[in-house]
N, C-alpha and C positions, 0 to 999 in steps of 0.2 A: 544033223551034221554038227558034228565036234567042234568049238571055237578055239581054231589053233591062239588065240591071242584073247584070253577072255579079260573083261576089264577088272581089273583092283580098283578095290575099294580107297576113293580120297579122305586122308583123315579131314574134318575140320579144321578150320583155323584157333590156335590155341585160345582164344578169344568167345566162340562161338565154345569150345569145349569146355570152358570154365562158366558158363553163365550159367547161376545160380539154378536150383531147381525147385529151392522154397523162400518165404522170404528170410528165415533164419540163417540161411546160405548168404545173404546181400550183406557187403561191406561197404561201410559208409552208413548216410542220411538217419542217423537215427535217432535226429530230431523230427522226423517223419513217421518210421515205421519203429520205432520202439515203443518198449509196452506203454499203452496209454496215447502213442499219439496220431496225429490224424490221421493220416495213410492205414497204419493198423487198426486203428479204426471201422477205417470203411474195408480193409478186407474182412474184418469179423463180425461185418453190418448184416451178409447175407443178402445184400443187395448192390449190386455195381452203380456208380454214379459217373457224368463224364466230367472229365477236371482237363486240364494245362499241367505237365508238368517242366519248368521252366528250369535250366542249369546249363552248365557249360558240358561241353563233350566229355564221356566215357564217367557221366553219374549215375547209370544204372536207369535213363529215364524207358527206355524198348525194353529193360529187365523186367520192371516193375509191369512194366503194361502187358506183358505176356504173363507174368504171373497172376497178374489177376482175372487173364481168360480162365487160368489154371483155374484157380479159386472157384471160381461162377462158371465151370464148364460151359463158356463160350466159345462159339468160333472167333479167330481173331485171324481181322485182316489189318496187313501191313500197307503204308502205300505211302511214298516219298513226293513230298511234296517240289523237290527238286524233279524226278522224273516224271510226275503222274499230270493228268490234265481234266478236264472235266469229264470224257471219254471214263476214264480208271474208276472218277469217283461216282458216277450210275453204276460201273460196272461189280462197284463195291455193293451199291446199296441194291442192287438185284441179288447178289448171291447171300443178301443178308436175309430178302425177302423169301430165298429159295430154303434157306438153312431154317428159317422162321416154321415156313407151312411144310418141310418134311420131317423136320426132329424135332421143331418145339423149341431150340435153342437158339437164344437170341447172340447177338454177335457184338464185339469191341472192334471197333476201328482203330487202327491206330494211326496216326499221321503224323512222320518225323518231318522235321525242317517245318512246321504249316504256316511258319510265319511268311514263309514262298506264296503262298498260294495267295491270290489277289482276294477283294471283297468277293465279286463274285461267285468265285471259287468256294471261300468259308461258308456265302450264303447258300449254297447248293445242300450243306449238312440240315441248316436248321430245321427245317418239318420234318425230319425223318432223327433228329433228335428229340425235339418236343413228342412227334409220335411214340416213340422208345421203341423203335423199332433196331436203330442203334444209341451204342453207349460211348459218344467219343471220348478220346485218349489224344491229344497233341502234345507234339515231345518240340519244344524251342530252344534255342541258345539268346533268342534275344528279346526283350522284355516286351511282354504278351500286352499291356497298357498299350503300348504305340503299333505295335505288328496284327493285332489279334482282334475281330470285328467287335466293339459293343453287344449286340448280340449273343455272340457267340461267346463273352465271356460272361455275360452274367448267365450263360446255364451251366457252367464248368468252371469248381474250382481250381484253383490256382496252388499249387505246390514249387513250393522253390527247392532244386536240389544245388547243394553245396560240390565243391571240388573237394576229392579223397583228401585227406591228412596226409600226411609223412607217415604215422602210424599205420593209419588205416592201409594205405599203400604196401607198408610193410608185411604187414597181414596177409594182402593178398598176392604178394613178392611168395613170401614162406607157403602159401597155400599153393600154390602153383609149381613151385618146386618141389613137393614134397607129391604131386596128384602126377605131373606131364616131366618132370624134368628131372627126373630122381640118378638120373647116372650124371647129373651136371653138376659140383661142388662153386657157388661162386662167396669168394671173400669178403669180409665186410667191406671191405673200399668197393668192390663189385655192387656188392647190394645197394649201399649208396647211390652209388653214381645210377645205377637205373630208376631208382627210385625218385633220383631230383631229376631228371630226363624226362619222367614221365609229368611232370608236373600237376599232380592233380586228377591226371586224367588213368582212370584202370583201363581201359581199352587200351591208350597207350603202351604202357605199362608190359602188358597181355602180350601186345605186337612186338616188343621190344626183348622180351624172355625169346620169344621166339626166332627173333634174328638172331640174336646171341644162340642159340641150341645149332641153329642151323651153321653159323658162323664156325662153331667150336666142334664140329663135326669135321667141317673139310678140313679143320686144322688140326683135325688129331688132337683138342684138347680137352681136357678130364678138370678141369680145374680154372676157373676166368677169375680173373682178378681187374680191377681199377681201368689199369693201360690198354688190356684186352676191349674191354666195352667200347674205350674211347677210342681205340681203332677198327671195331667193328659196325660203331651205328656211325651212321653220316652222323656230319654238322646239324642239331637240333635246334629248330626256332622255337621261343617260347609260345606257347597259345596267346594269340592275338589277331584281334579280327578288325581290322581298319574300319569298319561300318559299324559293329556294332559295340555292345552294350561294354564289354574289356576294354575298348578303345575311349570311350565316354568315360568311363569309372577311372582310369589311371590317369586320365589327363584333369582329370577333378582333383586325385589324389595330389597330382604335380600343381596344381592352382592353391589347395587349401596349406601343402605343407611351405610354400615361399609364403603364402599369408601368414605361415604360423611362425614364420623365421626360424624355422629348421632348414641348415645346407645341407644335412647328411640324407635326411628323407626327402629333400629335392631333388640332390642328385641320385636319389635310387632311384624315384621312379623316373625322373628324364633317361636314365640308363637301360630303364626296364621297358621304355617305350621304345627307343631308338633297337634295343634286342630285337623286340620283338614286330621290330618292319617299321615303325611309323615315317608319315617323311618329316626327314628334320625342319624343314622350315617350315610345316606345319606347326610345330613344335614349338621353334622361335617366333613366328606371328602370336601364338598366344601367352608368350611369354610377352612381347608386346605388350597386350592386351592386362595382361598383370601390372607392367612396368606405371601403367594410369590408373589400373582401378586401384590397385590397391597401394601403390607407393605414393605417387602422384608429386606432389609438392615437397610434401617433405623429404625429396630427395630426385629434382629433377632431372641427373644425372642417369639416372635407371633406364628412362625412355631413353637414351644415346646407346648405352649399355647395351638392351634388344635391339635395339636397330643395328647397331655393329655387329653384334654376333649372326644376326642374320646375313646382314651384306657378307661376310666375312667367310659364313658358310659357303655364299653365294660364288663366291669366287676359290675355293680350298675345296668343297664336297667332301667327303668320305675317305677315312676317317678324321683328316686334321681339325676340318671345318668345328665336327663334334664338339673339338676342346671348347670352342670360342660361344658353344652353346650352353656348355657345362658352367665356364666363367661367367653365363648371364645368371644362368637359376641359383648360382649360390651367392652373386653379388645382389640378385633383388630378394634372395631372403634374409641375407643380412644386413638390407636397406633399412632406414627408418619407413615405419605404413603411416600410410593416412589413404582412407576413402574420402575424404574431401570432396574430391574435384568430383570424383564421383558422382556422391549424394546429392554436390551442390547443382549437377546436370542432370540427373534424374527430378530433382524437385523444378527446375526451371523448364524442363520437357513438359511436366505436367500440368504445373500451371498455365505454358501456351497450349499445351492440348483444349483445355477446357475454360481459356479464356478468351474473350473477344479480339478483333485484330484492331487495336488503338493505335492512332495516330501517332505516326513522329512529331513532338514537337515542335516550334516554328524555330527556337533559336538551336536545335542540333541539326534541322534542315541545310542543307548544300545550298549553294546559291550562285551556281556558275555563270547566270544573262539577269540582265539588268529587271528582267519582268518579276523572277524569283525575289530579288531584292527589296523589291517596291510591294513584295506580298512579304516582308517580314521574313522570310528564309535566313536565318541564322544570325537574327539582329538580336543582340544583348548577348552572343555568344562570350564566355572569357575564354579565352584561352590559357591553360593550364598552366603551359611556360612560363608567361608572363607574372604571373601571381606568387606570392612568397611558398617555398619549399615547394612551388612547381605542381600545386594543389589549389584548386578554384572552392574553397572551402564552401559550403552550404550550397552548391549548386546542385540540380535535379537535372540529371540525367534518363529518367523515366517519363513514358509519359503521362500527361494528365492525368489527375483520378485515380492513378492505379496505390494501389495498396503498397504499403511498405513492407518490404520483403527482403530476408535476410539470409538467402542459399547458402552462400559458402561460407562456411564457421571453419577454418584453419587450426588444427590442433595444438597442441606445446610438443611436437617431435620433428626433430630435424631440421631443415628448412622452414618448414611453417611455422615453425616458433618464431620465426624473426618475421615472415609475412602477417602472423596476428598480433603482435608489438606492432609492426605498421599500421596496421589498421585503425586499433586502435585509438593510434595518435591521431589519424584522419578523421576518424566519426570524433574524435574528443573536439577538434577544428568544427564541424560541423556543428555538433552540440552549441559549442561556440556562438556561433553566428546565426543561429537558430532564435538562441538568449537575449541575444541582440537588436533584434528586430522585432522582437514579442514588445 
């Protein structure tokens, strides 16, 4: 019987139609696969190994791993570690067992997302690695050290792939146009704007020519320009992922450049976090969190500074709030620094970690009932007030025995310039009455 409605053929998705088919075809990583380096390497070793390879979305890491079944005429299984369970992953290593004793060819696994899959999970691979019965392939977006079993990385190298250039991107803009999109003219402002849209990512990229083909079809148009793209792709968020490793790495960015007292690279990346989804008072807590470690004294006003911008947020939200977030990161990297206060509570955390619990003295002892009093509780105490400039000169406020220790050293910036002029006139009193009594 005739099939009145026989089915057509679906083209691929332009993404799937563009992936590479050797590795001279792959744009990008080629501090990797260029001549001489590791990746190239091991595809001209004649031997597959399993490795990690670790990068943000759309770096070619499911290209590469398919190319090297190519390579090693392996079977190559896929399997997401978002959808798959332990079920998938026997069901992988039997058909690897089956491909093993009928053709002789041993097989790559591939496993996207695997930093999903729990301990468990990873450890189901291991003997049937160490066997070499498989050759695994895990493709992550987030750093394989913290997601990725011990185990399971000391048998698999580790490859970091990079996000496309601008160029590189460009490259495969013009390769695609020129392969799938040949009746579609788009203008330099066109080319652009897809090419920062895409951010780094070719799959993106890939997705994006294709909206625009399909866009510029119902609209009868022969030619996209700038305006065109920006009214055919939705509102684009940049790549950012609240959990992981982009989310870590920019908010360090935003921590080191208020350390560095740069406002302009503050306020990029606070702007570059807030694009790309973070919650602002996330943001403001660790601006906080700056406002002491690294301003601290020399410029006590800072702590007020994050604490307002937060409340401030607190009460304004999106987008007014923003400003008053903006106004902190570029008022605490134009603050005077000092880790001081810092340094001076990391060094005094330490030494009571690893020091004995010593007794409070008798004369900074309370002494609220008359029994307290009769055991010496706070007899010989001065009181500060009372004493000339309001300083009980050469008194010991530590207790017994313990070692002289000298935490907070106050810099010459800002505010603590005047706090270590004090000081010093204090220990100079001290020194003082030290001499005196010798």
């Amino acid at each position: 019987m005739t099939d009145l409605f026989p089915a057509r053929a679906v083209a691929p998705p332009l993404a799937e139609a563009m992936r590479p088919k050797s590795l001279g075809d792959v744009v990008g990583q080629q501090h990797l696969i260029g001549p001489g380096k590791p990746l190239r390497l091991a595809f001209e070793s004649g031997k597959p190994h399993s490795m990690i390879l670790w990068g943000p979305p759309g770096t070619g890491k499911t290209t590469l791993a398919r190319l090297m079944a190519d390579t090693f005429d392996s079977e190559f299984i896929a399997i997401s570690a978002v959808l798959s369970g332990v079920k998938d992953i026997k069901d992988a290593i039997q058909r690897a067992r089956e491909a093993l004793a009928t053709s002789g060819r041993r097989t790559i696994l591939f496993v996207d997302e695997v930093h999903r899959f729990n301990k468990a999970q990873q450890d189901a691979f291991l003997p049937f690695v160490e066997q070499g019965l498989l050759t695994f392939i895990g493709a992550t977006t987030e750093n394989p050290s913290f997601e990725v079993i011990g185990a399971l990385l000391s048998r698999a190298s580790v490859y970091v792939l990079n996000s496309l250039s601008e160029g590189e991107l460009g490259e495969l803009f013009d390769r695609a146009r020129l392969r799938a999109l040949a009746g579609l003219a788009f203008d330099p402002a066109a080319r652009e704007r897809v090419i920062g849209l895409s951010d780094g990512d070719a799959r993106r990229l890939l997705n994006l020519l294709e909206i625009l083909q399909t866009a510029a079809a119902s609209a009868g148009v022969a030619s996209v320009d700038g305006e065109f793209v920006q009214d055919a792709v939705a509102q684009n968020l940049r790549r950012f992922d609240k959990g992981g490793d982009a989310f870590y790495d920019q908010i360090s960015a935003l921590h080191k450049s208020v350390r560095g007292s740069n406002p302009d690279a503050s306020l990029y990346w606070l702007v570059r976090m807030l694009d790309g989804g973070a919650d602002p008072l996330y943001i403001g807590r660790r601006m906080v969190r700056m406002a002491v470690e690294d301003v601290g004294l020399a410029d006590p006003r800072a702590l007020r500074v994050a604490l307002d911008a937060c409340e401030t947020y607190e009460r304004l939200g999106t987008p007014e709030g923003e400003l008053a977030l903006a106004e902190a990161a570029i008022y605490l990297a134009c603050a005077a620094k000092s880790n001081a206060v810092y340094e001076a509570y990391n060094r005094a955390r330490s030494f009571v970690t690893e020091d004995a619990s010593r007794p409070v003295p008798a004369h900074l002892r309370n002494a609220p009932t008359k029994l307290m009093k009769d055991l010496g509780y706070g007899r010989d105490y001065r009181y500060a007030h009372d004493e000339p400039d309001a300083y009980a000169a050469g008194e010991n406020y530590f207790p017994e025995g313990m070692p002289h220790v000298k935490w907070y050293e106050p810099t010459d910036r800002g505010l603590e310039e005047r706090i270590r002029e004090r000081l010093e006139h204090l220990r100079g009193l001290d020194s003082s009455v030290k001499s005196q009594n010798k």
